[in-house]
N, C-alpha and C positions, 0 to 999 in steps of 0.2 A: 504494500500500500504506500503511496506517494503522500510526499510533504510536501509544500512550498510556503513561501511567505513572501508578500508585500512588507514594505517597511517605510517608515515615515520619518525623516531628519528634520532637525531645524537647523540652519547655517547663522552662526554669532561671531560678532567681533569679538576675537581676542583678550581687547581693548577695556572695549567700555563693558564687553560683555551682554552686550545688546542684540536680538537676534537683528539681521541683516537680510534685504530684497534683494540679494543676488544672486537670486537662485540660478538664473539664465545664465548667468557666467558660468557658473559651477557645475548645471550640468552639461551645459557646451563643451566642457573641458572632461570631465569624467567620461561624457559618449564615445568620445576617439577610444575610450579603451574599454569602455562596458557597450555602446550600441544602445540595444532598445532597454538594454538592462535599468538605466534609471533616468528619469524623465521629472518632469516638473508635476505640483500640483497647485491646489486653487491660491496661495497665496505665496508672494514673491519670495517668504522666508522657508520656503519646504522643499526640500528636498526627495522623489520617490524612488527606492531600488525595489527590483523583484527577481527574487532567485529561479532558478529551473524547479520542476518539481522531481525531489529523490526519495529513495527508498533507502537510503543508507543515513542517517545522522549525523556520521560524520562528516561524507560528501556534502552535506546541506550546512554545518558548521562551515565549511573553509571555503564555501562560496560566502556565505556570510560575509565570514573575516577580508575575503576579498574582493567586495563590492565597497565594504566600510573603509579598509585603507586604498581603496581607487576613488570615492567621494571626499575622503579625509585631504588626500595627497590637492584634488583638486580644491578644494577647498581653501588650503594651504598657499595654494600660488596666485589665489585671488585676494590673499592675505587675509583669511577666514577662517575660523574652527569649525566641527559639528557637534551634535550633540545629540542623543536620542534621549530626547521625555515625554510625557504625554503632554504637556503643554509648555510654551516658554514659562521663564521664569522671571524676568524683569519685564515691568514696565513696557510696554508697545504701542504703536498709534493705534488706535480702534477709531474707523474700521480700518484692516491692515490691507497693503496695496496685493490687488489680486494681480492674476496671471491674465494675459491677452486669452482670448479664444471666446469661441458662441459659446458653449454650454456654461461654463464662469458663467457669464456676464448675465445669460437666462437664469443660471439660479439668482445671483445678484435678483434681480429685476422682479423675481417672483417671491423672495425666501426674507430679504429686508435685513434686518438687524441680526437675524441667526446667521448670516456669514463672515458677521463681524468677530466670531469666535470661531473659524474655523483653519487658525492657525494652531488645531491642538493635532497632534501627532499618536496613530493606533500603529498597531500591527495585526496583519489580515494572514489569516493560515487558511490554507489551502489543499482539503485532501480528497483524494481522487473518489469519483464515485462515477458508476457504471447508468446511471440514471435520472432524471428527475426527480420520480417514485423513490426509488431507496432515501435518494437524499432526502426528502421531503420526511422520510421516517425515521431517519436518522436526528435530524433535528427535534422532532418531538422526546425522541432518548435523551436528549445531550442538554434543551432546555435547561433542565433542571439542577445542571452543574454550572452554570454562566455566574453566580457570585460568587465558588469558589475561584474561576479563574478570574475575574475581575479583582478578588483580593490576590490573588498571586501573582497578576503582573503591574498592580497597580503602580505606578513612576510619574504620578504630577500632582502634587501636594502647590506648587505655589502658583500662583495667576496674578499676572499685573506686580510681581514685587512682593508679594506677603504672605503669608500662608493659612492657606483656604480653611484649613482642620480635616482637610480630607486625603485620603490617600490617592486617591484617583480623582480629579478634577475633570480631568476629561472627561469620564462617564458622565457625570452630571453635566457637565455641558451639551456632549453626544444626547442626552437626551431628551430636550427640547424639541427633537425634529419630529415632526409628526409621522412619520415610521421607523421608530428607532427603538432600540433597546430588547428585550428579550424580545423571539418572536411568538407568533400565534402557533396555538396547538393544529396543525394542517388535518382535517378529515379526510382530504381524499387532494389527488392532484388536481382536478376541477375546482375545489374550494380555494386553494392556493391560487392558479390560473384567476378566476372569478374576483378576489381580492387583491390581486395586482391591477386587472385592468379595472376595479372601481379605483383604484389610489392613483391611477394615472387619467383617467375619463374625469375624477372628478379633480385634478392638476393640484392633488397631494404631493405626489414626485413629479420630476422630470420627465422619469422613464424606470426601467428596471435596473437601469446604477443610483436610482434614487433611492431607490428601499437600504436603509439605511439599519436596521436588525442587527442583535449580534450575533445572529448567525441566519445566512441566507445561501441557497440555489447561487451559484456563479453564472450572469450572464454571460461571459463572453469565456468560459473555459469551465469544461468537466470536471466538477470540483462542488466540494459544501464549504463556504467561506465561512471561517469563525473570529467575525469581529471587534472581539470582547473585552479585548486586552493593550491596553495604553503598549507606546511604541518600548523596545524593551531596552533600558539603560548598556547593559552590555550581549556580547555572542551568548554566555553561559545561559545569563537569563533568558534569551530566545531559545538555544537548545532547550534547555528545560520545558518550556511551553510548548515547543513544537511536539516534543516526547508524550508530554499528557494529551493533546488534542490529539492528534493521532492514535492515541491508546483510547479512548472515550470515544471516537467514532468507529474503533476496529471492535471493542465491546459491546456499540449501538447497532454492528452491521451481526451479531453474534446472535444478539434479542430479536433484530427484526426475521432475522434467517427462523430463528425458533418460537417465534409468534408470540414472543415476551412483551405484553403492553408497558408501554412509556409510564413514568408516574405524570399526572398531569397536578400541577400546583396552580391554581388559578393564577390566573393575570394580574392581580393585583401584590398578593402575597409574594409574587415571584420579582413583582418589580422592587417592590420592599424588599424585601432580600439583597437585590443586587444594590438598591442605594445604600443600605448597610454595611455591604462590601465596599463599595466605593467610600463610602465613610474611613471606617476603621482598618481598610487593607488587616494585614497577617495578624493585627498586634492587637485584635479586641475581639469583638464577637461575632459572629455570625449567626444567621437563622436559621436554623434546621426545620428544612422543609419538610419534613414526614412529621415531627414533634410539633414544629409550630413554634420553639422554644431557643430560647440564645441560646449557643453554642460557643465556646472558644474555636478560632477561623482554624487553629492548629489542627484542632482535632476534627472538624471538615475536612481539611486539605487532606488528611491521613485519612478520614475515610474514601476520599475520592482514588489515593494510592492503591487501596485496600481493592476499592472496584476493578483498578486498570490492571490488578498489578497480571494478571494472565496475560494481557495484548502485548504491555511491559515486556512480560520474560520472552514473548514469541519473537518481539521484533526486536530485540537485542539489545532493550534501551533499558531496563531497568538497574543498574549500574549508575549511567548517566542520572538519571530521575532520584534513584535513592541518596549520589553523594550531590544534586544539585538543590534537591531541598534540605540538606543536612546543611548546607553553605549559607541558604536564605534564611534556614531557623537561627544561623550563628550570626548574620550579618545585616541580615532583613532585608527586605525588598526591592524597589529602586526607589519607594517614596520614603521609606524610614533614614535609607542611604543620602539620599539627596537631602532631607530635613536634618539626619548628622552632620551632615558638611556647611550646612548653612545656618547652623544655630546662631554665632554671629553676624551673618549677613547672607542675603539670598547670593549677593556676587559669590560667596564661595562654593554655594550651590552650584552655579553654574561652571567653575572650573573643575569640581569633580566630575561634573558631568565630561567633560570635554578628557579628562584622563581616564574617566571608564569606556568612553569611545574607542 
C-alpha cells in the first residue's frame, strides 16, 4: 500500500524573522531541480512540495529530506529561510498578498475574509485506494481517529505574535470553511456524489478541490486524502504520521473486507473532540468517543497504537512508530517544541523552527 504527502512551507527572513512573498523566486529556483515536485500556493508566503507515492518509509523519508534541502538551499540564495508550522508565527499583513491565477482570485471574490487566514500550512497524506467505494468506507472507519491525529501532529500554537493556548491553531482556523473538518458518515456512493454537487450547485465550494474535510476522495489522483494534520515541524514527525495513517487505512480496508461496521460518533460530538485536540495537543485530555468521557491524549494515542499495531508489524513500520512516539512523549510535539523555544519571545520560536527544518 502506497504513501505520499503534500507538504506546506512558509519562507521567513532570517532577519526580522518575518515570513516573506517570495515565494515565486523560490520556487523558480527549486523547479530546475524538483520540476513539478513543488509549486506555489494561495498566498505569496507558501511554499508546496509533493513526494511520489511509496511503499517503503524509508524511500518516502529521503525524498522528504530531499525536497526540504532543495526548497531550503533555494531559499537560501534568495536570502531566505523555511520553516514548516501550521501557521506563521509573527505578526503579518492580513489580508496577506495572494498568488496570481483564476481560481485564487475566485475564491478571493466568493470566500471574503476566510482567505485572509489562509497563510496556515497542513500536510495532506495520501494512500492508495482501488476505488471510490472502498474509499468512501474507509473514511467512515478512520473518522473517528481525526482528534487523535490532530493532537499528534499539532505544530501552531502562535498566530499574529502571541500564543493562541492552542496547540493546533490551524485547525481552528481550517475550520471556519463551510466544508471542512471531520467528514460526513457516507451511506452509499450516491449520497457522497449527491452532497458534493448540492455544495457546489448551491456555490458552497468552488469545485471538488473545494471540499475542504479532513479526510476526502482525491480529485485529481487515486488516493483517500487525510487532511488532518498541521504541516509537520521536522522529516521524523512526518515519518511518524505517515506510518499511522497508512496503518489506520490498511486496518479500515481489513473491517470493510470483513463487513466490520465503522463506529459512527455523531457530528457534533466528533467535532468537539477534534476542537479539544486542537486545544490541548498531547499534553491534556482528550474525549473518548465510545465513553463520552476525558481521557489523557496519551492514553488515546496508545490506544490508537494498540488498533494499528497489526498493519504496523505487516508493513514494516512498527519500529519507526514505537521509537517515534517514544521521542514525542520525551520531547513533545511541534506545538509544545515550538512554545519551549519561545517562552521568551515568539522570535525564538521561529529560529527553532528554521533548525528543525
Amino acid at each position: 500500500m502506497t504513501v505520499g504527502a503534500e507538504e506546506e512551507y512558509l519562507l521567513v527572513d532570517p532577519v526580522t524573522r518575518a515570513v516573506s512573498p517570495e515565494a515565486g523566486k523560490v520556487v523558480a529556483a527549486a523547479s530546475a531541480e524538483l520540476g513539478d515536485l513543488v509549486t506555489t500556493e494561495i498566498t505569496r508566503y507558501q511554499v508546496e512540495v509533493r513526494t511520489d507515492p511509496h511503499t517503503s518509509l524509508a524511500d518516502f523519508a529521503a525524498q522528504i529530506r530531499s525536497l526540504r534541502s532543495a526548497v531550503s538551499r533555494a531559499a537560501a540564495d534568495n536570502g531566505l529561510a523555511v520553516v514548516s508550522s501550521g501557521t506563521p508565527v509573527l505578526e503579518h499583513p492580513l489580508p496577506p498578498p495572494v498568488t496570481d491565477g483564476r481560481r485564487y482570485a475566485r475564491s478571493v471574490a466568493r470566500f471574503g475574509a476566510l482567505d485572509d487566514e489562509q497563510s496556515v500550512c497542513a500536510c495532506h497524506l495520501h494512500v492508495a485506494m482501488p476505488d471510490l467505494d472502498t474509499a468512501l468506507k474507509v473514511s467512515n472507519h478512520i473518522r473517528c481517529w481525526l482528534p487523535v491525529v490532530v493532537a499528534l501532529s499539532a505544530n501552531s500554537p502562535f498566530w499574529q505574535g502571541r500564543d493562541t493556548r492552542y496547540a493546533s491553531w490551524r485547525t481552528m482556523t481550517w475550520a471556519r470553511w463551510p466544508a471542512a473538518g471531520p467528514p460526513p458518515h457516507f451511506a452509499s456512493r450516491a449520497h457522497f456524489e449527491d452532497l458534493v454537487a448540492d455544495l457546489i450547485d448551491s456555490e458552497t465550494v468552488l469545485d471538488r478541490g473545494g471540499l475542504y474535510w479532513d479526510i476526502r476522495p482525491s480529485h485529481h489522483v487515486p488516493t483517500l486524502e487525510i487532511r488532518a494534520a498541521d504541516a509537520a515541524a521536522t522529516t521524523e514527525d512526518l515519518v511518524l504520521l505517515a506510518a499511522v495513517v497508512r496503518a489506520l487505512v490498511a486496518m479500515a480496508l481489513t473491517d470493510v473486507a470483513a463487513g466490520v461496521q465503522p463506529a459512527r460518533p455523531d457530528a457534533e460530538t466528533l467535532r468537539s473532540a477534534c476542537w479539544r485536540a486542537a486545544r490541548d495537543g498531547l499534553t491534556g485530555r482528550g474525549l473518548d468517543l465510545g465513553s463520552r468521557r476525558l481521557t489523557p491524549m496519551t492514553a488515546l494515542v496508545d490506544r490508537l497504537l494498540a488498533h494499528i499495531r497489526p498493519a504496523l508489524e505487516r508493513h514494516g513500520d512498527l519500529h519507526t512508530v514505537t521509537a517515534g512516539w517514544k521521542r514525542l512523549r520525551a520531547l513533545g510535539n511541534g506545538a509544545v517544541r515550538q512554545r519551549t523555544a519561545g517562552r521568551r519571545s515568539p522570535v525564538d520560536a521561529v529560529d527553532h523552527l528554521i533548525r528543525e527544518f
